[in-house]
C-alpha positions as CSV (number, residue, x, y, z in Angstrom):
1,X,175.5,127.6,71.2
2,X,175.1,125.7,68.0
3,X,177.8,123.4,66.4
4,X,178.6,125.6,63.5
5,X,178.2,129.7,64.8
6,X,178.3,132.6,62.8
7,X,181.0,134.0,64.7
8,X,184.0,132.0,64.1
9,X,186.1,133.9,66.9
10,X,184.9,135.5,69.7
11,X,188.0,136.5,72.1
12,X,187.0,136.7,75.9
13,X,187.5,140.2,75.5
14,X,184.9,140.5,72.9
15,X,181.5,140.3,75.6
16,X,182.9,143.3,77.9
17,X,183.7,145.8,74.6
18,X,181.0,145.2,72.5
19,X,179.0,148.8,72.2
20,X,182.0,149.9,74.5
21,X,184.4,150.1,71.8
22,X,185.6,149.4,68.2
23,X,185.8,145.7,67.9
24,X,187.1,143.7,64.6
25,X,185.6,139.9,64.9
26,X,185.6,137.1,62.1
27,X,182.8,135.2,60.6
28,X,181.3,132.6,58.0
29,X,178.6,134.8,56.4
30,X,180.2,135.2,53.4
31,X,180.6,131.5,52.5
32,X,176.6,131.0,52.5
33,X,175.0,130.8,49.0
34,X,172.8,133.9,50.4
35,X,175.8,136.2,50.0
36,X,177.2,134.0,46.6
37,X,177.2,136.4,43.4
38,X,174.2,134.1,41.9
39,X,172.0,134.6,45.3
40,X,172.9,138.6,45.0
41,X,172.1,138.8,41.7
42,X,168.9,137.0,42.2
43,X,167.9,139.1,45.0
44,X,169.0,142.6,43.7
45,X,166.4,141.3,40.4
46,X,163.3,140.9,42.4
47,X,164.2,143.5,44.8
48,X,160.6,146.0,45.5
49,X,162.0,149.7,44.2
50,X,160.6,151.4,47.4
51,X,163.0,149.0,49.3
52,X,167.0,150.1,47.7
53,X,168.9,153.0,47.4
54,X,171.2,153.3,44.9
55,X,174.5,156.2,45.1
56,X,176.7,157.7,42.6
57,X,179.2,159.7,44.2
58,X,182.8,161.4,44.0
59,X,185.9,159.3,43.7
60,X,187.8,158.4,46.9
61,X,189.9,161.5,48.4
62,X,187.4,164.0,46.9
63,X,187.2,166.8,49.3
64,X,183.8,168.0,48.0
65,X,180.9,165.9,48.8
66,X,179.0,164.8,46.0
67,X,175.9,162.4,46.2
68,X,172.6,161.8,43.4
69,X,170.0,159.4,43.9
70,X,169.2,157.3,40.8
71,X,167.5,153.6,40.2
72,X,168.4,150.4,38.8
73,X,166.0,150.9,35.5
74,X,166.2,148.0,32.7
75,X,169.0,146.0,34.2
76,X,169.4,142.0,35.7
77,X,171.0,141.4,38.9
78,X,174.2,140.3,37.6
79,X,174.2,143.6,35.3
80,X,173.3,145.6,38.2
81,X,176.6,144.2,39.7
82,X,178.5,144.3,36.4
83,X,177.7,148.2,36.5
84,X,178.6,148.9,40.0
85,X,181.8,147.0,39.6
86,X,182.8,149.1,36.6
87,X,181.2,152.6,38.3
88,X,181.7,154.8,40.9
89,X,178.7,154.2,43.2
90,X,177.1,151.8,45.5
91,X,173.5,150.0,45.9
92,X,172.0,149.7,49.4
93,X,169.5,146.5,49.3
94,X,167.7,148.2,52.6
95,X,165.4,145.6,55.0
96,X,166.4,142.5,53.4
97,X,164.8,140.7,56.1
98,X,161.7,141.7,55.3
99,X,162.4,140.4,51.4
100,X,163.5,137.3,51.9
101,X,163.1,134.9,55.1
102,X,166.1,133.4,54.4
103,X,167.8,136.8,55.3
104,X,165.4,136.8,58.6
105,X,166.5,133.8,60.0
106,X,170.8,134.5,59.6
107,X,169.7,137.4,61.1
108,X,168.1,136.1,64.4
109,X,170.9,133.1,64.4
110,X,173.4,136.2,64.6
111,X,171.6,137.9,67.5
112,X,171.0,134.9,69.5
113,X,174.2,134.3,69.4
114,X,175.3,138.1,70.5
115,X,172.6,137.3,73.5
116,X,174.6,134.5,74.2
117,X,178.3,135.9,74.1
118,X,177.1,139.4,76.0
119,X,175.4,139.4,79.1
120,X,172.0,141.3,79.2
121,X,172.2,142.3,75.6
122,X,168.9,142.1,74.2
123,X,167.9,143.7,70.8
124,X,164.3,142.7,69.5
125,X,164.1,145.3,66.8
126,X,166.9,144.7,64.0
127,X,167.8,144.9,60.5
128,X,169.8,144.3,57.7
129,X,170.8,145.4,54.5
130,X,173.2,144.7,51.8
131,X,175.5,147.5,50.8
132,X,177.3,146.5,46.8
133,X,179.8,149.4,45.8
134,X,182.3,150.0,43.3
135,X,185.7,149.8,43.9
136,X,186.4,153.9,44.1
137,X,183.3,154.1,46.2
138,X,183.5,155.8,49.8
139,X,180.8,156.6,52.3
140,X,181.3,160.2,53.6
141,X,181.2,161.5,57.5
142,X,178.1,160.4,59.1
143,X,176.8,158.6,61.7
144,X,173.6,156.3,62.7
145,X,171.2,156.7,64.9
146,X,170.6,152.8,65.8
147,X,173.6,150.2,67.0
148,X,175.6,149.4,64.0
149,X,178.0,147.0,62.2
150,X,179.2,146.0,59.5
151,X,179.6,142.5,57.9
152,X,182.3,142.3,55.0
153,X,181.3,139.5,52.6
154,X,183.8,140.6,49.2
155,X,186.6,143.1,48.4
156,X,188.1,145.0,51.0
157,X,187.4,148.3,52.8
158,X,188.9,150.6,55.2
159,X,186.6,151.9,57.9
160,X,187.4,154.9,59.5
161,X,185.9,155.0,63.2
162,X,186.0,158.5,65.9
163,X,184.9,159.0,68.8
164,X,181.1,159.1,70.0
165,X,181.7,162.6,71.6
166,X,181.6,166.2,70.9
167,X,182.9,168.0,68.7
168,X,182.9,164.7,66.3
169,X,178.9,164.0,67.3
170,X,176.4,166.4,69.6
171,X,173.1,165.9,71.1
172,X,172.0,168.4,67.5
173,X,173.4,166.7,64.8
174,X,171.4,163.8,66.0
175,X,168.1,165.5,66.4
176,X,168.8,166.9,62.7
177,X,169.2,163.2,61.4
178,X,166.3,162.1,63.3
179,X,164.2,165.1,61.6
180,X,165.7,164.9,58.0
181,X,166.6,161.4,58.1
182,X,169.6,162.0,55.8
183,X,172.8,161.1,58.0
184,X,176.0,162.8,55.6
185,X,175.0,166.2,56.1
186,X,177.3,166.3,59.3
187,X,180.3,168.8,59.8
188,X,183.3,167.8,59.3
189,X,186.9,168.9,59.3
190,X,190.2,167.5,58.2
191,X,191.5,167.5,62.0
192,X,188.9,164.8,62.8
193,X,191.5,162.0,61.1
194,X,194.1,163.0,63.8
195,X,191.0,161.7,66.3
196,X,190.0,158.9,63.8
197,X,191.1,154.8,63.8
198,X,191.1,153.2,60.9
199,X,190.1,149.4,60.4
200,X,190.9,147.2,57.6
201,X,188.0,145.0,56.8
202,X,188.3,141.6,54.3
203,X,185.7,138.8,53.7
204,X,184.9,136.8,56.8
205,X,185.4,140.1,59.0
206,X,183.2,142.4,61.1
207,X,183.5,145.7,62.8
208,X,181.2,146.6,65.8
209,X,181.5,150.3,67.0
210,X,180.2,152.4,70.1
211,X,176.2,153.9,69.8
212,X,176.8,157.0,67.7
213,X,180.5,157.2,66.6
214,X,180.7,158.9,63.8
215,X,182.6,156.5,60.7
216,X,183.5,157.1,56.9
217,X,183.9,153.8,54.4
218,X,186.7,153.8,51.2
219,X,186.7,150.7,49.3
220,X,190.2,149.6,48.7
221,X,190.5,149.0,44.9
222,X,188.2,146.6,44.6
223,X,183.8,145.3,44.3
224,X,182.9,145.1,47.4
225,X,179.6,143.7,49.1
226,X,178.5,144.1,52.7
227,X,176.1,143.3,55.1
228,X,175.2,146.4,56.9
229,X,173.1,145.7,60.7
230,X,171.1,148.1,62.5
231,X,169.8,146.9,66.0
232,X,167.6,149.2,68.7
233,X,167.9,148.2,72.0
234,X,165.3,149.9,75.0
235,X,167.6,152.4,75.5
236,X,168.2,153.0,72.3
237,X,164.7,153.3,71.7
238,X,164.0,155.4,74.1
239,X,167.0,157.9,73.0
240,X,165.9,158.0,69.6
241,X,162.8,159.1,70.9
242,X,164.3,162.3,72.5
243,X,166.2,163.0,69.8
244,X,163.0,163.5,67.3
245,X,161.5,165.3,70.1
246,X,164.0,167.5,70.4
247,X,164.7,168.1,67.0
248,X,161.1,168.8,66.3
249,X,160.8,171.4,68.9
250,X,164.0,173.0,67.7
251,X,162.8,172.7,64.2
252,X,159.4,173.7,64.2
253,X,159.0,176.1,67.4
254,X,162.8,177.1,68.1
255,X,163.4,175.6,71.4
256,X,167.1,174.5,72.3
257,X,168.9,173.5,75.1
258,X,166.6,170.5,76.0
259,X,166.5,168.1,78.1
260,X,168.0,164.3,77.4
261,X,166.4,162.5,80.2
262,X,165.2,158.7,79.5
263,X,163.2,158.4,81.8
264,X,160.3,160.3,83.7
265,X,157.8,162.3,83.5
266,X,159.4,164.5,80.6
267,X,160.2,161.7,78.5
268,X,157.2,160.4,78.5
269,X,155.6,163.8,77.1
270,X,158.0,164.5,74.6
271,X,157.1,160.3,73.3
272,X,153.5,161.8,72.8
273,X,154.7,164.6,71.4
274,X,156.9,162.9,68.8
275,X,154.6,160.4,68.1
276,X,152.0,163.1,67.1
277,X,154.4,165.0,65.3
278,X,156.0,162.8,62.8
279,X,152.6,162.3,60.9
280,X,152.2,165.6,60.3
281,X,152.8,167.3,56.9
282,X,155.7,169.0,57.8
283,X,157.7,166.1,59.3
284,X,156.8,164.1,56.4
285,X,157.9,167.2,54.3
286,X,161.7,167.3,56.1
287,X,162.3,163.8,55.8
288,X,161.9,163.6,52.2
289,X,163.8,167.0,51.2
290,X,167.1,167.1,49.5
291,X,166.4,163.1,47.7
292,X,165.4,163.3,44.4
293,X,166.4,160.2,41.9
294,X,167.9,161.8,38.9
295,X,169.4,159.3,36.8
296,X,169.2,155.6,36.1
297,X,172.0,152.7,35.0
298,X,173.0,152.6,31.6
299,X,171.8,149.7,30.0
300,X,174.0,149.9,26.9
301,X,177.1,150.8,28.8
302,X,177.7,148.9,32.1
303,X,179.0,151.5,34.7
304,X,177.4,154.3,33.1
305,X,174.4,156.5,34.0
306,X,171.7,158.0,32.0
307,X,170.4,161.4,33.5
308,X,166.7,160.8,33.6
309,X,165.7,164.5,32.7
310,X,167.6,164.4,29.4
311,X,166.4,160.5,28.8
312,X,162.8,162.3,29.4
């Protein structure tokens, strides 16, 4: 273990619920000049388009789910951030890792400590990105399909965490994230808060959760940035396999009920079949419908947004 580890507590606790259960840990991230305003704003500037995401969406408490898809337009970095700060919406800097080494090499220092601290965890294919969102922002219902947590660099969030079971998550709202790739379409009711624990996340904090438990994000009154990591493990792997498989065969040729083995000679035909499937048309088709970018940042007034078909 090196001298000065990213993980700045790690109870003895910690190794026997991580992926087991929620787990809140602390952290130095945020005092690296990576995750400083200048670096961000830096970054977010030379970001490639194909690469971020960025949200506008109801205020916090809004009962009716409300999401468009714009981009960043004429802006700087620190106007981008200016914008968000004084919006309602949030920028996802997705695969940072792959934009900047610098981000790369936290990144494996962070895993090799986890290999360290938890026995037999081994996670070659990870990820990161950088989530910067407005103080009213929230993240609806959803869940991910790889491991997950979430770094808090600035502001302060609440993160709302339920259990990885049924009714909160099934085997088919997982196949229909793995087919459509958009995670906030799940069902939810307002009985799931009775069922849900709620964390309180502040700079030099992280939160860890089980494989698939379902979550929902509110900002608590202030800019907040994060660092958001996705991890696949073999057995993840191998269930995100079944779960395109059988969300294609639901899909396209209305089978149901199937089969969740990882293992065998019926895994091992629904990987072919999968790996076939998702370059056809019509896979490529159902992972791209329902995103369309409709508006872009107001350049003249920070926190506003221009809808592209009337700027056309």
């Amino acid at each position: 273990m090196r001298s000065d580890p990213i993980f700045t507590s790690w109870p003895q606790k910690a190794s026997a619920l991580w992926e087991n259960q929620p787990l809140r840990l602390e952290h130095r991230l945020h005092q690296l000049p990576l995750f400083s305003m200048d670096g961000l704003a830096d970054l977010i500037s030379r970001y490639p388009r194909a690469n971020y995401s960025l949200v506008h969406m109801g205020a916090k408490g809004e009962s009716k789910r409300f999401w468009r898809e714009g981009e960043i337009g004429s802006l700087g970095g620190r106007q981008v951030i200016d914008a968000i700060a004084n919006g309602r919406m949030w920028l996802n800097l997705r695969d940072i890792t792959s934009a900047d080494r610098a981000y790369k090499d936290m990144l494996d220092e962070v895993f090799a400590e986890l290999s360290e601290r938890v026995p037999g965890f081994s996670a070659p294919t990870r990820t990161a990105g950088i989530l910067i969102s407005s103080p009213s922002a929230q993240v609806y219902y959803h869940t991910d399909l790889p491991g997950q947590c979430l770094w808090q660099i600035a502001g302060r969030k609440r993160v709302h965490v339920y259990p990885a079971a049924a009714p909160f998550v099934t085997p088919r709202h997982l196949e229909d994230i793995a087919v459509n790739d958009i995670e906030v379409s799940m069902p939810y009711a307002d009985w799931y808060e009775e069922h849900a624990v709620p964390y309180d996340l502040e700079p030099g904090q992280m939160l860890a959760w089980p494989l698939n438990a379902p979550h929902r994000v509110e900002n608590l009154d202030t800019l907040n940035v994060s660092m958001t990591v996705s991890y696949v493990t073999e057995e993840i792997r191998r269930l995100q396999t079944i779960n395109l498989a059988n969300g294609l065969l639901r899909h396209r040729f209305g089978m149901d009920g199937l089969g969740r083995q990882t293992g065998g000679a019926s895994f091992w035909a629904k990987a072919v079949f999968q790996k076939v499937m998702r370059q056809t048309s019509w896979a490529k088709k159902k992972r791209t419908e329902g995103r369309t970018v409709d508006f872009r940042l107001d350049d003249q007034h920070l926190g506003g947004i221009v809808d592209l078909k009337a700027a056309a």
